[in-house]
C-alpha positions as CSV (number, residue, x, y, z in Angstrom):
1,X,-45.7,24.1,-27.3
2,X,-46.0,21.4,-29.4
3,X,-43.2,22.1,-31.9
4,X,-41.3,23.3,-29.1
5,X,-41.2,20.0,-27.6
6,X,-39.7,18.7,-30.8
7,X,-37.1,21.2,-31.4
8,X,-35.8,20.5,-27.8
9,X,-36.1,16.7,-28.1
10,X,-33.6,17.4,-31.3
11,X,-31.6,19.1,-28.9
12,X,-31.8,16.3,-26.5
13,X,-30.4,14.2,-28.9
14,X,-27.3,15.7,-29.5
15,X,-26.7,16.2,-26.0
16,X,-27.5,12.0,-25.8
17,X,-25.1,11.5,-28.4
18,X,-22.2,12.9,-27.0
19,X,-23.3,11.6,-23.7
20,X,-22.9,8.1,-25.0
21,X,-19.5,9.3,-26.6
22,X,-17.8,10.1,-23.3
23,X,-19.1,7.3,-21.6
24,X,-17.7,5.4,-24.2
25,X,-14.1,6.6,-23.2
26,X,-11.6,4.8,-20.9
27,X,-10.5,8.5,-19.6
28,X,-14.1,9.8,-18.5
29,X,-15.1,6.0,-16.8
30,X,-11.4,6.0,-15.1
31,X,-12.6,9.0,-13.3
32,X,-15.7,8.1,-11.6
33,X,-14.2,5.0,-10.1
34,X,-12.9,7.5,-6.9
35,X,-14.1,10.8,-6.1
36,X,-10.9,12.9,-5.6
37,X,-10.1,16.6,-6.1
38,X,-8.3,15.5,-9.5
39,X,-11.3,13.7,-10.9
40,X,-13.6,16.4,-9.7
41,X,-11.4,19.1,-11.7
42,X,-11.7,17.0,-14.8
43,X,-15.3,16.1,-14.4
44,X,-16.0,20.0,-14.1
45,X,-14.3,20.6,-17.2
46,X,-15.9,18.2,-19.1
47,X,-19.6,19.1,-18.2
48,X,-18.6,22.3,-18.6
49,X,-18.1,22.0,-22.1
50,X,-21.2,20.0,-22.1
51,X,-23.3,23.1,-20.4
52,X,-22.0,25.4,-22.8
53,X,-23.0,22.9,-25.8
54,X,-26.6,23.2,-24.3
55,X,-26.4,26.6,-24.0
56,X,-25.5,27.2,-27.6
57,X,-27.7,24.4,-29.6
58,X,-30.8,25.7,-27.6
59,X,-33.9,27.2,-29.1
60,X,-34.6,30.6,-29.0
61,X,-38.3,32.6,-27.8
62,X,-39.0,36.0,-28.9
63,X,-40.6,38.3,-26.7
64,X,-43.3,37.7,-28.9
65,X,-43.2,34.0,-27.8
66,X,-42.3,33.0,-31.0
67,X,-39.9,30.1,-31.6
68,X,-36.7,30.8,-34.0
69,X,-34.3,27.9,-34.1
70,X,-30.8,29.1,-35.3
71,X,-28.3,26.4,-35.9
72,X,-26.1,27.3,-32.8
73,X,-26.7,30.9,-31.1
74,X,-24.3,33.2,-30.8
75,X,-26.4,36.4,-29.5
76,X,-29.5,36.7,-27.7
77,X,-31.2,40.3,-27.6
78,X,-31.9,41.0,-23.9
79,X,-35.8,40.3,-24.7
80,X,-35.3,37.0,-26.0
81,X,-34.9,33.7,-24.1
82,X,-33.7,30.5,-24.4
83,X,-35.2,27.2,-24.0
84,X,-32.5,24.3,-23.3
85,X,-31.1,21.0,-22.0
86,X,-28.8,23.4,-19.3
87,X,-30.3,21.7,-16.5
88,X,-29.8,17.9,-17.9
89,X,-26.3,18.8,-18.1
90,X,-26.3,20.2,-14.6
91,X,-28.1,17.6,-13.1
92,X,-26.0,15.0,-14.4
93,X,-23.1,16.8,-13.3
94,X,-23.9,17.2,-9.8
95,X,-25.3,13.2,-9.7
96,X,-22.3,12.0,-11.2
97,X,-19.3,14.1,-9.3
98,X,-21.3,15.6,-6.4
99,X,-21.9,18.8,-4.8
100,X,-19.1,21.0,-6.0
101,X,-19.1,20.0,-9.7
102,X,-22.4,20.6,-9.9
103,X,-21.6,24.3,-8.4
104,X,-18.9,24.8,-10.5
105,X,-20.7,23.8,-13.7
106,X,-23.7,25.7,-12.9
107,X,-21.6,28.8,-12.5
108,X,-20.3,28.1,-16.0
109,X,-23.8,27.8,-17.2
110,X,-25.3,30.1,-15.7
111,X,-22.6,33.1,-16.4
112,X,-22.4,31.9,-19.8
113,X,-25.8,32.2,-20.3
114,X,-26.1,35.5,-19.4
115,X,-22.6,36.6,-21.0
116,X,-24.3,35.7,-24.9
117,X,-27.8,37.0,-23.3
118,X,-26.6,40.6,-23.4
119,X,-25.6,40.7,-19.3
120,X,-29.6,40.4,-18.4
121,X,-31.0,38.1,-16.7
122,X,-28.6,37.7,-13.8
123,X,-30.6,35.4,-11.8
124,X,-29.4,32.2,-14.2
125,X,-26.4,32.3,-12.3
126,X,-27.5,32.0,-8.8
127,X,-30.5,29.9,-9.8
128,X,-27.7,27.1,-12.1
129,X,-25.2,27.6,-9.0
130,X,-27.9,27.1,-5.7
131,X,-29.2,23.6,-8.6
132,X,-26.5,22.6,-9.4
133,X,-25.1,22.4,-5.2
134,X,-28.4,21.1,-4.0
135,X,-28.8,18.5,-6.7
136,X,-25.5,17.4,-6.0
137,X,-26.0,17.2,-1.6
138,X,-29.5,15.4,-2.1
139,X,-27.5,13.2,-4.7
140,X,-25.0,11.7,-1.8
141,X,-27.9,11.1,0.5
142,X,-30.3,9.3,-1.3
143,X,-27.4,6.8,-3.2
144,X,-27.4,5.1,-0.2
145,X,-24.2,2.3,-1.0
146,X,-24.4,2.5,-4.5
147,X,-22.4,4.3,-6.8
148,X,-25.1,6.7,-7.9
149,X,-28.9,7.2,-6.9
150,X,-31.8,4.7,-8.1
151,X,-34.0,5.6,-11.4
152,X,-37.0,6.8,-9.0
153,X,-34.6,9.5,-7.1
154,X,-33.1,10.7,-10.3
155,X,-36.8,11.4,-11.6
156,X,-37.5,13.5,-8.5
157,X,-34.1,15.4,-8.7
158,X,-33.9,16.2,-12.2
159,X,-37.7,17.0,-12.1
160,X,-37.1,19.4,-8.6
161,X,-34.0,20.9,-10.9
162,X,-36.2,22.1,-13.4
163,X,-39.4,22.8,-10.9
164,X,-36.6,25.3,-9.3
165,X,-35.8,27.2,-12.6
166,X,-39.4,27.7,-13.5
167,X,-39.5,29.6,-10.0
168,X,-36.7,31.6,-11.4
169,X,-37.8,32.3,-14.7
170,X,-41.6,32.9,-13.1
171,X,-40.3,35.2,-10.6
172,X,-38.1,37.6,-13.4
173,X,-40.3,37.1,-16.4
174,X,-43.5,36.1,-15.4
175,X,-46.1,32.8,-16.1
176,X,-46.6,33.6,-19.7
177,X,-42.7,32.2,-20.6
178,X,-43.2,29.8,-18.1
179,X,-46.5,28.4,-19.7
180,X,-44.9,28.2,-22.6
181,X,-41.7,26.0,-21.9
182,X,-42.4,24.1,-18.6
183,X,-43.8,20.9,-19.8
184,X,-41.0,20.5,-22.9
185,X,-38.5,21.6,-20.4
186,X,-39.0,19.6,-17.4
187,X,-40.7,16.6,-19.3
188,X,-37.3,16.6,-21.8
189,X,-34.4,17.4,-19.1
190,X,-35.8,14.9,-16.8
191,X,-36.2,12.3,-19.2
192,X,-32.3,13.5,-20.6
193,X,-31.3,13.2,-17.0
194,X,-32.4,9.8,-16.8
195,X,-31.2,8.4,-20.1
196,X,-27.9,9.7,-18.9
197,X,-27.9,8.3,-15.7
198,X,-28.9,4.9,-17.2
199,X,-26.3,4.9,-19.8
200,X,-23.3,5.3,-17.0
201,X,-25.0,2.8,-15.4
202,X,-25.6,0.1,-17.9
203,X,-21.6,0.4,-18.8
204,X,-20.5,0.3,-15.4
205,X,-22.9,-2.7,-14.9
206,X,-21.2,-3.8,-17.8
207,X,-17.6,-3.6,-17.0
208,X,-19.0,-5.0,-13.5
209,X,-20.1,-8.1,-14.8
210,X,-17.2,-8.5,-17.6
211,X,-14.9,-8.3,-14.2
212,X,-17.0,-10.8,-12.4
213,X,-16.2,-12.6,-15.5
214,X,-12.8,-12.1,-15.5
215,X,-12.2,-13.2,-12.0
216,X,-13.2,-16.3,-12.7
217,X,-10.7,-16.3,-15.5
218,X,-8.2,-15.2,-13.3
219,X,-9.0,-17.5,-10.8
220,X,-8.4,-20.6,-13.0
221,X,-5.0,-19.1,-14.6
222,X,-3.4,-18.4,-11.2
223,X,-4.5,-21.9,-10.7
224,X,-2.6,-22.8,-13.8
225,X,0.2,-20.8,-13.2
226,X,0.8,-21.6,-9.5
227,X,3.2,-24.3,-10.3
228,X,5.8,-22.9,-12.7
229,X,5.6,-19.7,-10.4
230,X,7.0,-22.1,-7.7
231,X,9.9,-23.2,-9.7
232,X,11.4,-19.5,-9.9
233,X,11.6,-17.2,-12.5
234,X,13.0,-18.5,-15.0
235,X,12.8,-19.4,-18.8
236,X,10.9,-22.7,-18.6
237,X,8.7,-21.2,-16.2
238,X,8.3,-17.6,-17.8
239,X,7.5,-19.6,-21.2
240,X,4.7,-21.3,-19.6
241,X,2.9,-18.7,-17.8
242,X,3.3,-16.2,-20.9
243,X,1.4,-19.1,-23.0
244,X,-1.5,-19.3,-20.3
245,X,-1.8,-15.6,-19.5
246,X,-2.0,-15.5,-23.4
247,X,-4.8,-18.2,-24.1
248,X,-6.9,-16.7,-21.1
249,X,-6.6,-12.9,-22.2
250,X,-7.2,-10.9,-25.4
251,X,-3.9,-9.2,-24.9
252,X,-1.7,-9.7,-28.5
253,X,1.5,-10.5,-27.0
254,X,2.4,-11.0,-23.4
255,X,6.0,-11.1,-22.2
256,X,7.9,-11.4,-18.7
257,X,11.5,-10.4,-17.4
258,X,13.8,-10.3,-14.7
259,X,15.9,-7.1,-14.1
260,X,18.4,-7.4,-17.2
261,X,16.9,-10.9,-19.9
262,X,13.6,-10.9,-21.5
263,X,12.8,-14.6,-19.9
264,X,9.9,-14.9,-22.6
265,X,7.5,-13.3,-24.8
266,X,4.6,-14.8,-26.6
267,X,3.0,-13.1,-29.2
268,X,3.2,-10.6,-31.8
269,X,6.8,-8.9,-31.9
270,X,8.0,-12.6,-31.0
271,X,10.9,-12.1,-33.8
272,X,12.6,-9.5,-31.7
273,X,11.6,-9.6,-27.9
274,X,14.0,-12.7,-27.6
275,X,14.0,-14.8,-24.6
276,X,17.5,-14.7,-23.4
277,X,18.3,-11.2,-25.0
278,X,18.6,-7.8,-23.1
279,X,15.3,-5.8,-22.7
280,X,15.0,-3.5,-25.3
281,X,12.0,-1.5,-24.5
282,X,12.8,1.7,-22.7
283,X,9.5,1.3,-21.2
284,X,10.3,-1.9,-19.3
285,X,13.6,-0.4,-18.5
286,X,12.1,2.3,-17.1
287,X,9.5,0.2,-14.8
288,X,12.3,-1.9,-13.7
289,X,14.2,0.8,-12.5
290,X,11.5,2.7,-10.5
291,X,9.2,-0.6,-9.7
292,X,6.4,1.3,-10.7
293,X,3.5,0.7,-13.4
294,X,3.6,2.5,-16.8
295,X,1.3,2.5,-19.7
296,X,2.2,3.8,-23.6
297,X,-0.1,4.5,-26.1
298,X,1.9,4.7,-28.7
299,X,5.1,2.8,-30.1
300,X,6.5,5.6,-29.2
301,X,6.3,5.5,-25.7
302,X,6.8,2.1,-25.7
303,X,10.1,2.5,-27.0
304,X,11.1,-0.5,-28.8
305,X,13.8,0.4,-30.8
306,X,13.1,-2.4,-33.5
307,X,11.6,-0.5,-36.8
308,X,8.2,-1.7,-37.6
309,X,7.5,-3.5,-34.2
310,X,3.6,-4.2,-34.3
311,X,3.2,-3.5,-30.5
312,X,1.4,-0.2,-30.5
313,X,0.0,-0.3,-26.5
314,X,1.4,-1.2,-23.8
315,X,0.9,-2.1,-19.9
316,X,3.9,-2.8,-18.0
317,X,3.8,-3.9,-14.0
318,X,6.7,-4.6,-11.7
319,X,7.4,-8.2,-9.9
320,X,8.1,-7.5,-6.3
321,X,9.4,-9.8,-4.2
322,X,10.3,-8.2,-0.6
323,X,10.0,-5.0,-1.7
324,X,12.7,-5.6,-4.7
325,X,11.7,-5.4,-8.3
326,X,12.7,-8.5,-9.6
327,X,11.3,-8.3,-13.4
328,X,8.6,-7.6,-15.2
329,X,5.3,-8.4,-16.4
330,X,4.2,-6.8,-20.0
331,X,1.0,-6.9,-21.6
332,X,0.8,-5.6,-25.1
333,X,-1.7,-4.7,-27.1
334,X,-1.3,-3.7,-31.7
335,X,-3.9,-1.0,-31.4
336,X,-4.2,1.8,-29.0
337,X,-8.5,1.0,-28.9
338,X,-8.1,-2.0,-27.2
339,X,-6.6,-1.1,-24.1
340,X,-9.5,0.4,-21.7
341,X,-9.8,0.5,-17.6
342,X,-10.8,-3.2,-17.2
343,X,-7.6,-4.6,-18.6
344,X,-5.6,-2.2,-16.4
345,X,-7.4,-3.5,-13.5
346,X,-6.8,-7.0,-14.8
347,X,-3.5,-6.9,-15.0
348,X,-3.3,-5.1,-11.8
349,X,-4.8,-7.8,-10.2
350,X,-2.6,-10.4,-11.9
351,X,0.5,-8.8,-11.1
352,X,-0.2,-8.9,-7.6
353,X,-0.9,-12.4,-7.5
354,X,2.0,-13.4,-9.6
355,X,4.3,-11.4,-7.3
356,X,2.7,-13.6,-4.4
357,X,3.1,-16.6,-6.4
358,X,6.4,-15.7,-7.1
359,X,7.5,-15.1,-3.5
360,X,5.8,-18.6,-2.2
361,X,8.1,-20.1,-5.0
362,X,11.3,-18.5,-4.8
363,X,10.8,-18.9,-0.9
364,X,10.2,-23.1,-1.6
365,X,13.3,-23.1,-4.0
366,X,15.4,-21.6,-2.4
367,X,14.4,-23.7,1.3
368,X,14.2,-26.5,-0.9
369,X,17.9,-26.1,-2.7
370,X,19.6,-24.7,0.9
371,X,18.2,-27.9,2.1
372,X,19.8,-29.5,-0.7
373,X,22.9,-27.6,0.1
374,X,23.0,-28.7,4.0
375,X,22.2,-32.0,3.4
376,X,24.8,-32.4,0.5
377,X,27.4,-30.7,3.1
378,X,26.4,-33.6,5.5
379,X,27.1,-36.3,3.1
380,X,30.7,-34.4,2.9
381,X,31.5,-34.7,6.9
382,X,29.9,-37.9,6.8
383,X,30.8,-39.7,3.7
384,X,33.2,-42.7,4.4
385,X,36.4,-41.7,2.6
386,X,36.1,-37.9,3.7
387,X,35.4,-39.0,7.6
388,X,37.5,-42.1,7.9
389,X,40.4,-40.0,5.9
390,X,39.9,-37.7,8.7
391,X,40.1,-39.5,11.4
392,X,42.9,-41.5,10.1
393,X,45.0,-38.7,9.5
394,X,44.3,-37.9,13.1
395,X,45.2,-41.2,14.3
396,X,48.4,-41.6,12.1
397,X,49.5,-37.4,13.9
398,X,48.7,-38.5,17.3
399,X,51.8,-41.1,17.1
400,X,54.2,-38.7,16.2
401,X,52.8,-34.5,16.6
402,X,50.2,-34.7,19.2
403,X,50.0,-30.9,18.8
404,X,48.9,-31.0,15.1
405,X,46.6,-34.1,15.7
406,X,45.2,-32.0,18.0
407,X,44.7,-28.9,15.4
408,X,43.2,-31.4,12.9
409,X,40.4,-32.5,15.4
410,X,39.7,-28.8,16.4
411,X,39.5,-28.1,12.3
412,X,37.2,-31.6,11.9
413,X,35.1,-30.2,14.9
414,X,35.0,-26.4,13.5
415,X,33.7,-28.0,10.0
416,X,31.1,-30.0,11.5
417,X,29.8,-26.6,13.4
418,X,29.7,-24.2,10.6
419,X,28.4,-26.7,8.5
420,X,25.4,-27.3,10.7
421,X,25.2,-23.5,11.3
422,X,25.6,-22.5,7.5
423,X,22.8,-24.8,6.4
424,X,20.3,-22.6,7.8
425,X,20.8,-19.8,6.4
426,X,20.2,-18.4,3.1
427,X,23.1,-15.7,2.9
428,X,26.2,-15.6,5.4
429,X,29.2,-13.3,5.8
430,X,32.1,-13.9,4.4
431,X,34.2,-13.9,7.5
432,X,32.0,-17.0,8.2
433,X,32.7,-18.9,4.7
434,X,36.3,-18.6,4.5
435,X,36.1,-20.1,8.2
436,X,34.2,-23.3,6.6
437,X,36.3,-23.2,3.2
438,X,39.7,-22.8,5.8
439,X,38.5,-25.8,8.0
440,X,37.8,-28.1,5.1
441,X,41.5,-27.2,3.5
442,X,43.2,-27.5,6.7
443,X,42.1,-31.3,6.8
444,X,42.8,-32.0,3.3
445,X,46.4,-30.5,3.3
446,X,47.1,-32.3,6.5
447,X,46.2,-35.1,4.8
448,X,48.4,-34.4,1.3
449,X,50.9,-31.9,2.4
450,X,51.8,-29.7,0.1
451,X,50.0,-30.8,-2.6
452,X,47.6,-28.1,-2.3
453,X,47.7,-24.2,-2.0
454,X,44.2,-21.7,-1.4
455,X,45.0,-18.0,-2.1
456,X,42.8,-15.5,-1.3
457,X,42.4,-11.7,-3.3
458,X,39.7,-10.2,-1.4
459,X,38.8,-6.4,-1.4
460,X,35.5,-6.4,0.1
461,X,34.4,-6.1,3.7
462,X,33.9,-9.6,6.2
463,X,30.2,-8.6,6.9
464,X,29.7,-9.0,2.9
465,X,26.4,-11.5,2.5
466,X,26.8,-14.2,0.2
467,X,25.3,-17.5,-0.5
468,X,25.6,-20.0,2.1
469,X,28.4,-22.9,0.8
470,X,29.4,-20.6,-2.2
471,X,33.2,-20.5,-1.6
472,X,33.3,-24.1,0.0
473,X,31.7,-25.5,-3.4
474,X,34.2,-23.8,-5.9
475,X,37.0,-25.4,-3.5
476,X,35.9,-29.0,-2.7
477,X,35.0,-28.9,-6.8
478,X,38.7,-27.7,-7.6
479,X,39.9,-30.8,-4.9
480,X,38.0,-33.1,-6.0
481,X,38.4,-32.6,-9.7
482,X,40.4,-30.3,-10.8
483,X,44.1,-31.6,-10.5
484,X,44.1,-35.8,-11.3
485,X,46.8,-37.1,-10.1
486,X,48.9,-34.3,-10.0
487,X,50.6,-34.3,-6.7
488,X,51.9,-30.7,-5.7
489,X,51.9,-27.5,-7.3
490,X,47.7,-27.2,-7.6
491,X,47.0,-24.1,-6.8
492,X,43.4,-22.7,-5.8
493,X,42.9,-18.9,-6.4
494,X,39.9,-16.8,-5.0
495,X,39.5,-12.8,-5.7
496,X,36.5,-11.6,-4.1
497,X,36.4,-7.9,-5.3
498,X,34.1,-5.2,-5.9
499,X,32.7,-4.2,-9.5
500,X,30.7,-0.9,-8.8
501,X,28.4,0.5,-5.9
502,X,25.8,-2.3,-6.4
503,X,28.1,-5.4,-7.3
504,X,30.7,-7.9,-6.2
505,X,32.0,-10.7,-8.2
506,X,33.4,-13.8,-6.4
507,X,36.3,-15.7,-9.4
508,X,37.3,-19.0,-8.0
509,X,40.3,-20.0,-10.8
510,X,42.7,-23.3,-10.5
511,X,45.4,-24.5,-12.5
512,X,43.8,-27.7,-13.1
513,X,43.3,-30.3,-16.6
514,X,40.7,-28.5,-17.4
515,X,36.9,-29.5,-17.7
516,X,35.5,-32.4,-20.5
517,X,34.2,-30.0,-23.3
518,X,30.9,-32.5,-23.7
519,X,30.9,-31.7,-19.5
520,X,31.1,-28.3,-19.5
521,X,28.1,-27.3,-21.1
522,X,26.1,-29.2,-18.2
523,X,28.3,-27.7,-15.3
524,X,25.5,-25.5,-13.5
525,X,22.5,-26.8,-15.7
526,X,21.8,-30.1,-14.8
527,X,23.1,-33.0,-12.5
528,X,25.7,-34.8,-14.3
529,X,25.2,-38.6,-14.3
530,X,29.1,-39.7,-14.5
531,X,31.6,-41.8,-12.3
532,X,33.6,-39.1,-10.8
533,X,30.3,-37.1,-9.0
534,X,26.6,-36.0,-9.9
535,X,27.5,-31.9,-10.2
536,X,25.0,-31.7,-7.8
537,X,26.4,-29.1,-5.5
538,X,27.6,-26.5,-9.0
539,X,23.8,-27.4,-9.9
540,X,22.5,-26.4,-7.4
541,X,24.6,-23.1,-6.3
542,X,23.9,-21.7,-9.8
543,X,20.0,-22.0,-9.0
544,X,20.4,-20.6,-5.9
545,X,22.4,-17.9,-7.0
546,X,19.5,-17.0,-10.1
547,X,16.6,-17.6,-7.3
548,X,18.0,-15.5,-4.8
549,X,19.9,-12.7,-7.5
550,X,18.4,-13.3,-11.2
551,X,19.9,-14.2,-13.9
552,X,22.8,-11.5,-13.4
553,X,24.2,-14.1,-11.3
554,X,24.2,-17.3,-13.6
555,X,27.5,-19.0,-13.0
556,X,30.0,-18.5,-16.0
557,X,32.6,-21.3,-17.1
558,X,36.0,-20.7,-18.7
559,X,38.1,-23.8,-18.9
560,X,41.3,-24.8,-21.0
561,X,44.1,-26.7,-20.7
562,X,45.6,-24.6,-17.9
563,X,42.9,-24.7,-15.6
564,X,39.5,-24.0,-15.1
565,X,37.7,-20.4,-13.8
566,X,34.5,-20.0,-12.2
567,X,32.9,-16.3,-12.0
568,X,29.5,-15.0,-10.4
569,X,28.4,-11.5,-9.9
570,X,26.4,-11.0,-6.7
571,X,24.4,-7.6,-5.3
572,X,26.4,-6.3,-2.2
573,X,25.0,-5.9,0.8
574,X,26.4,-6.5,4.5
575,X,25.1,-8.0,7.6
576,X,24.6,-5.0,10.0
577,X,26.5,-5.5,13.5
578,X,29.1,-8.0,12.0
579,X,32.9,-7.2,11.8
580,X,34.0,-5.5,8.6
């Protein structure tokens, strides 16, 4: 009995061994986190293998009860038994994936058993099958809210497995076998049983606390993070939060996009994810397409198309905003062995809360810059010259063409409305700019007949949505500064036309001087501190347009000595109910 207790312990130890093997795998822990028929399938093949494993490295009894210990057995003579770590296997089974794994893999056990046994001993399959099933029901009871039952129960279990097969074996081959393996057996499989149980534990435990860990982590990055996410997405603030993420994380590069421009990357493979540059990763491609997660474990997938990029693993999560995919957030990792389940759920989390961070800012930018917008239309109806012009061009028609006097103050009055109308939106129609941008020319060419002419080219529908202001900005810009002193032949063009099923581009072109080359390059990016206006209102359209659209829709400047063209691109979509 003795040296049988060592040969199985030996035998214990090789099932231990590869226990602590597949715990030590992302794949096996990923499926005990949710008991579903997919992780039940997998969980049956796995043990499976590990019953047959047990079935093969057991030791064999004579039916002279004497021990012979073969390396692995391949035959049994039909007088000949086996004594092995089945149970532990099946036990485990049916405590770690329930009821129906623990069926299915005492089925596997107990027919392959009997298969390499000759077809005898029938009995191991009903006896592994009705264990493995009523291990795996007393199992779900006695966890109570944890994940899987207390050391004490899994000691009774395992111990009432084994108690059950000696009944088996007792009632087929009688107490002599049974006296001779039924302390090694149920004192080995039980204490197997355990050490199995433990080990799943103890890493879970682990994980457990390394997320507790985490979250504290997290919690002081969104911290950090909060206020660049509140500025937009955009390179300054995509810079910054790739930086944090990266100091607080043990990913090796970490990178973030909107749907066309890497907006930063910090890391290894710095030298070719440029911020600025196209995404080149198919994978990122691919996740902003479908606005769904993807993982690659291997450059392969990752699909960089640079030779020699170190990035060897990848996890790549949509931003949503709204239920739009508006760029992405990429963790990267230069060997496969790093990425396991907790930085998956990491960056899970993260993603979520960026997204959130995200929508709080764009939703603050883009109140803060239509604010901007409304109150910088104000200072238009309002500002001295504009008003007083007004009204004195009024005053001087009412003397000679009551009629158009008349018109002008209905125009003045239509500007004032749609101005205070306009400012509260984000996106209007159309049909309701060229109202505004009509209103404000009418007054102005009253006031300098002639000297000014607004063409439209438009091939899209009324009830397309665009940015509140858009048009009127791009014309009051042209007025303003466009044409010096020219007094007639300044012409204002705007072709509003489609580009494919997804886009329209707005072009607003004059026949102007031309803009200050040392000006140009701060049309759109900053205020401009000079004598002749800030640039406020270009400023701030070309934020709005990159808050609201990305970067797709960054205003673009061509300007020479015949005049000066301004060109976004904007998603369509119309305004359901209004007139087309």
């Amino acid at each position: 009995m003795f040296n049988l207790l060592i040969l199985l312990a030996e035998r214990l130890g090789i099932i231990m061994v590869l226990a602590f093997l597949l715990v030590n795998t992302r794949f096996f822990r990923g499926l005990l986190e949710k008991r579903t028929l997919k992780t039940q399938l997998w969980l049956t093949v796995i043990f499976s293998l590990f019953v047959v494993i047990a079935n093969l490295t057991g030791v064999e009894i004579t039916n002279s009860k004497e021990v012979v210990t073969p390396l692995i057995i391949t035959g049994l003579p039909q007088s000949d038994s086996i004594a092995n770590t089945r149970m532990l296997v099946i036990t485990s089974a049916s405590l770690t994936g329930g009821p129906y794994v623990g069926l299915l893999v005492g089925l596997v056990g107990g027919l392959h058993r009997v298969i390499f046994g000759g077809f005898s001993d029938y009995f191991y399959i009903i006896s592994s099958m009705l264990i493995g099933f009523l291990i795996g029901v007393l199992g779900d009871k006695v966890k109570e809210d944890k994940l899987y039952p207390s050391t004490p129960w899994v000691v009774v279990l395992s111990f009432s497995a084994e108690l059950i097969q000696m009944l088996f074996i007792f009632a087929f081959h009688g107490l002599g076998l049974v006296k001779l393996i039924f302390v090694p057996m149920v004192l080995l499989n039980t204490i197997g049983a355990c050490l199995f149980m433990e080990i799943l534990k103890t890493y879970l435990s682990n994980e457990r606390q390394l997320r507790a860990v985490q979250t504290k982590d997290v919690l002081e990055l969104t911290n950090k993070t909060l206020p660049y996410f509140r500025n937009g997405l955009n390179f300054d603030s995509a810079l910054h939060v790739c930086q944090i993420i990266k100091a607080y994380t043990n990913f090796d590069a970490v990178g973030l996009t909107d749907t066309e421009n890497v907006l930063a990357h910090v890391g290894a493979g710095s030298d070719h994810h440029i911020a600025g540059e196209p995404v080149l990763t198919d994978l990122s491609k691919s996740v902003i397409a479908k606005g769904e997660e993807k993982l690659a474990f291997s450059q392969k997938e990752i699909g960089c198309p640079v030779a020699g990029c170190p990035l060897k693993a990848a996890i790549v999560l949509p931003l949503r905003v709204n239920e739009k995919t508006v760029g992405a957030l990429k963790f990267y990792f230069k060997e496969r062995s790093k990425m396991t389940v907790v930085e998956e759920n990491l960056v899970n989390g993260l993603a979520l809360i960026f997204s959130g961070q995200l929508a709080i800012g764009i939703a603050e930018e883009q109140t803060s810059l239509l604010n901007e917008a409304e109150i910088k239309a104000l200072q238009v109806q309002i500002n001295p010259h504009f008003f007083f012009n007004a009204i004195n061009t009024i005053g001087a028609l009412m003397r000679v063409d009551v009629d158009k006097a008349h018109e002008a103050l209905m125009q003045l009055s239509a500007f004032f409305r749609s101005s205070l109308q306009n400012g509260q939106e984000k996106e209007i129609t159309l049909e309701q700019e060229k109202k505004h941008v009509d209103a404000y020319m009418s007054i102005e060419k009253m006031r300098f007949p002639n000297k000014f002419e607004l063409v439209y080219d438009v091939s899209v529908p009324n009830n397309t949505l665009l940015p509140s202001f858009c048009l009127q900005i791009f014309v009051e810009n042209a007025v303003r500064h466009a044409f010096g002193n020219k007094k007639k032949d300044n012409k204002i063009a705007l072709q509003i036309q489609q580009v494919d099923d997804n886009y329209f581009e707005i072009i607003a072109q004059d026949n102007g001087n031309g803009v200050d080359p040392k000006v140009l390059e701060m049309i759109g990016e900053k205020p401009i501190r000079e004598s002749k206006g800030s640039g406020t209102a270009l400023f701030n359209l070309n934020q709005r347009l990159q808050g609201l659209y990305g970067t797709k829709s960054k205003l673009q400047i061509k300007t020479g000595s015949e005049g000066t063209i301004f060109k976004t691109v904007i998603p369509l979509n119309f305004q359901e109910g209004a007139n087309e």
